[in-house]
C-alpha positions in Angstrom: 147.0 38.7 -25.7 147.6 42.4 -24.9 146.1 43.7 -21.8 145.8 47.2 -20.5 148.1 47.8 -17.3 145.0 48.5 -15.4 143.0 45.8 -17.3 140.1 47.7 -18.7 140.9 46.5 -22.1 142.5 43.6 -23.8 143.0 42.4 -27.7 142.6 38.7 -27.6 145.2 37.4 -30.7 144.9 34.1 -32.1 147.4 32.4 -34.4 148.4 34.1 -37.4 146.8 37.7 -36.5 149.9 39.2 -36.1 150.4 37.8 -32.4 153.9 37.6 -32.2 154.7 41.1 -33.9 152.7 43.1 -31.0 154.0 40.2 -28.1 157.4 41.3 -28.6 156.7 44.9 -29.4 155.0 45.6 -26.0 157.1 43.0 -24.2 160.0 45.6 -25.1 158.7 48.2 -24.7 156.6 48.9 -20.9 156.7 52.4 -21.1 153.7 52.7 -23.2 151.6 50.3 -20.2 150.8 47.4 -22.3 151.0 44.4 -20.8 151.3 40.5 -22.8 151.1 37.0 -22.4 154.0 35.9 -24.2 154.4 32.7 -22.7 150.2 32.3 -23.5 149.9 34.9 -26.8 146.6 32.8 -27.8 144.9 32.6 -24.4 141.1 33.1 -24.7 140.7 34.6 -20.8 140.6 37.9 -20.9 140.9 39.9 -17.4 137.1 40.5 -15.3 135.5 43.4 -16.9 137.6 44.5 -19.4 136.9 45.3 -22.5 137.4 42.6 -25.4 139.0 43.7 -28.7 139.5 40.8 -31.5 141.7 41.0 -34.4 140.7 38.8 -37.0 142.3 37.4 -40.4 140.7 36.7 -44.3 140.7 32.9 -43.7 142.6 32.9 -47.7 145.5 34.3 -45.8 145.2 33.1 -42.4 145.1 29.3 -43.6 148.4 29.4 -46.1 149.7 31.1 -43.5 149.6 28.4 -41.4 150.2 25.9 -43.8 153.8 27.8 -44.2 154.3 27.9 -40.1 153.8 23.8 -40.6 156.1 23.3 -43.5 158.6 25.3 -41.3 157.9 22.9 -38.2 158.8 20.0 -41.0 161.5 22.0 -41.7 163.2 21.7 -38.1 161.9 18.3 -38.2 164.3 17.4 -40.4 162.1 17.0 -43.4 163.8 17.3 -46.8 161.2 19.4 -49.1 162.9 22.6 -50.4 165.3 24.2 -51.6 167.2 25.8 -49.5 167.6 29.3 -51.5 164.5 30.1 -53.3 162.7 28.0 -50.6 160.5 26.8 -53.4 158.0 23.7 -52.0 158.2 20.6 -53.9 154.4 19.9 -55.0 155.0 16.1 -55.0 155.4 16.3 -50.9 153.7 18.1 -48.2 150.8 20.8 -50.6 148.7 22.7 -49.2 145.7 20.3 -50.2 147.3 17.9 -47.8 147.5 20.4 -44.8 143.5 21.4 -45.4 142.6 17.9 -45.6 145.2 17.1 -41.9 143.2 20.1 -40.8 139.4 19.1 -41.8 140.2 15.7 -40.0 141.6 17.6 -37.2 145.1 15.5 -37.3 147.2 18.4 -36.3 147.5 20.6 -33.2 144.3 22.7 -32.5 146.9 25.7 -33.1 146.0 24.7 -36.8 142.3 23.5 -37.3 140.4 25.9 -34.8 139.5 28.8 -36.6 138.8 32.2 -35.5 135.1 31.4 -34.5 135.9 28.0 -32.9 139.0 30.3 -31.2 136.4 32.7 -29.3 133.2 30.3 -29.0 133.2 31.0 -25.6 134.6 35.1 -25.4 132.2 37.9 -25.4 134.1 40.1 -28.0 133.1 44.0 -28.1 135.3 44.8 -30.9 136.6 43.4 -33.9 140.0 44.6 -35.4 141.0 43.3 -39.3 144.9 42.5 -39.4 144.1 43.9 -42.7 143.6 46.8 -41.5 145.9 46.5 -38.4 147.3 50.0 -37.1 144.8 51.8 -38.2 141.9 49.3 -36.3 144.4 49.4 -33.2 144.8 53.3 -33.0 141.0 54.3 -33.5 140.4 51.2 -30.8 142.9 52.6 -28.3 143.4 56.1 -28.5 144.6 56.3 -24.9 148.1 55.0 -26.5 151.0 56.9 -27.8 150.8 56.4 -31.5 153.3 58.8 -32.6 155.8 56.9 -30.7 154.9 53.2 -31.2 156.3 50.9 -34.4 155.3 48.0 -34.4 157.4 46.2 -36.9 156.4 43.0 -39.2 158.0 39.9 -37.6 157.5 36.8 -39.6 158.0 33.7 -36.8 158.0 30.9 -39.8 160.9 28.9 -39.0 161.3 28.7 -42.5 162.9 32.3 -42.8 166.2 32.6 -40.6 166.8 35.6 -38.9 169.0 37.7 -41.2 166.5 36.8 -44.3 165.2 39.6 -46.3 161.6 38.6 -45.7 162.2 38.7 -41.7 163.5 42.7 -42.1 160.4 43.5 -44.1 158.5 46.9 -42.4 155.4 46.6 -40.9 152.7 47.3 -43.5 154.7 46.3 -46.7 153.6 43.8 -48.9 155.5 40.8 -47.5 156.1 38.2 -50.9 157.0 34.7 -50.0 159.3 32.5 -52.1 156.1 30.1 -51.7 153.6 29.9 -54.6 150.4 30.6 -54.4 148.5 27.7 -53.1 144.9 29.3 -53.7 145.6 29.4 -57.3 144.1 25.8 -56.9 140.2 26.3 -57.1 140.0 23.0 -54.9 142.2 24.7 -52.2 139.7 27.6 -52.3 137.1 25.5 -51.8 138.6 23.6 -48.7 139.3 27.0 -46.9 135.9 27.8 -47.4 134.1 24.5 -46.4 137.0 25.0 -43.4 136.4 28.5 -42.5 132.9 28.7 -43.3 131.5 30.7 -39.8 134.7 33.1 -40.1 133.8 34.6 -43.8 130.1 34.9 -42.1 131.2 36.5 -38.6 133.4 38.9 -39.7 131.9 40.5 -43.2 134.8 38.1 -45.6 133.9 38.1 -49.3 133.8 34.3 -49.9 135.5 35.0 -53.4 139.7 35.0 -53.2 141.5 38.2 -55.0 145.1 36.7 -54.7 
């Protein structure tokens, strides 16, 4: 979460809209009075008063994204799934299909399953912001800031990509292409992000159909 240093507004950030990116932005940089929870990124509590901002994710993108951040937590696990170079998935292992059907049955960490609606059941949110549409969302949202001076770069926190990869260097704003295939090729997998995600393509104006 980012809250104002006098707490009249915040931007409430759950998992995989762009959390980490604007934590460690603002974390290093206090001059521009932005406060964060880094230690809490996802806490749903915003401050007495203030004003809520959301950012919000397509649920296509949001859920093979964190299907990747839990291949890269088998990764560190020890589990032996792909190639180390191309960092091409074997399809006989750990699919995407097996991740929406862990996260329909709720086996994982409510980091995975809970999505954006089930996130902020209990927020009153005055804005929304689209990570699509990030800076652009974030300036007209908080004009008070210094936009000429902030640059918030694209940090990708998938342990599957070390530190010095390509991918991890990638601008903010660029098209970032994972070595991963496209999962939602799979008609099926569309379908079980939308049986999954069903109140977030609703809530925040999402076309149900998937342009990969």
């Amino acid at each position: 979460m980012l809250i104002a240093s006098d707490e009249s507004w915040c931007v409430l950030t759950p998992p995989k809209t762009a959390s980490t990116a604007l934590s460690h932005y603002f974390s290093a940089h206090p001059e521009f009075g932005v406060k964060t929870t880094p230690k809490a990124m996802h806490t749903m509590e915003p401050p007495e008063g203030a004003k809520v901002l959301l950012i919000v994710r397509n649920p296509f993108t949001r859920a093979t994204s964190l299907w990747r951040h839990r291949l890269g937590e088998l990764q560190v696990e020890g589990e032996e799934w792909y190639h180390p170079e191309t960092l091409q998935v074997d399809p006989t292992k750990y699919t995407f299909l097996t991740f929406m059907d862990e996260v329909r049955e709720q086996e994982l960490d409510d980091f995975f399953w809970r999505t954006l609606t089930e996130w902020t059941r209990w927020v009153e949110v005055d804005q929304v912001l689209q990570f699509e549409n990030l800076h652009a969302d974030l300036q007209a949202a908080l004009p008070m800031l210094d936009w000429e001076k902030i640059s918030i770069p694209f940090r990708n926190r998938n342990p599957i990509l070390t530190e010095n990869h390509p991918l991890r260097q990638t601008n903010w704003g660029q098209q970032v292409k994972h070595f991963l295939p496209d999962p939602l090729k799979n008609p099926e997998a569309q379908r079980l992000v939308r049986v999954w995600a069903r109140e977030d393509f609703g809530n925040y104006d999402y076309p149900l159909e998937y342009h990969g």
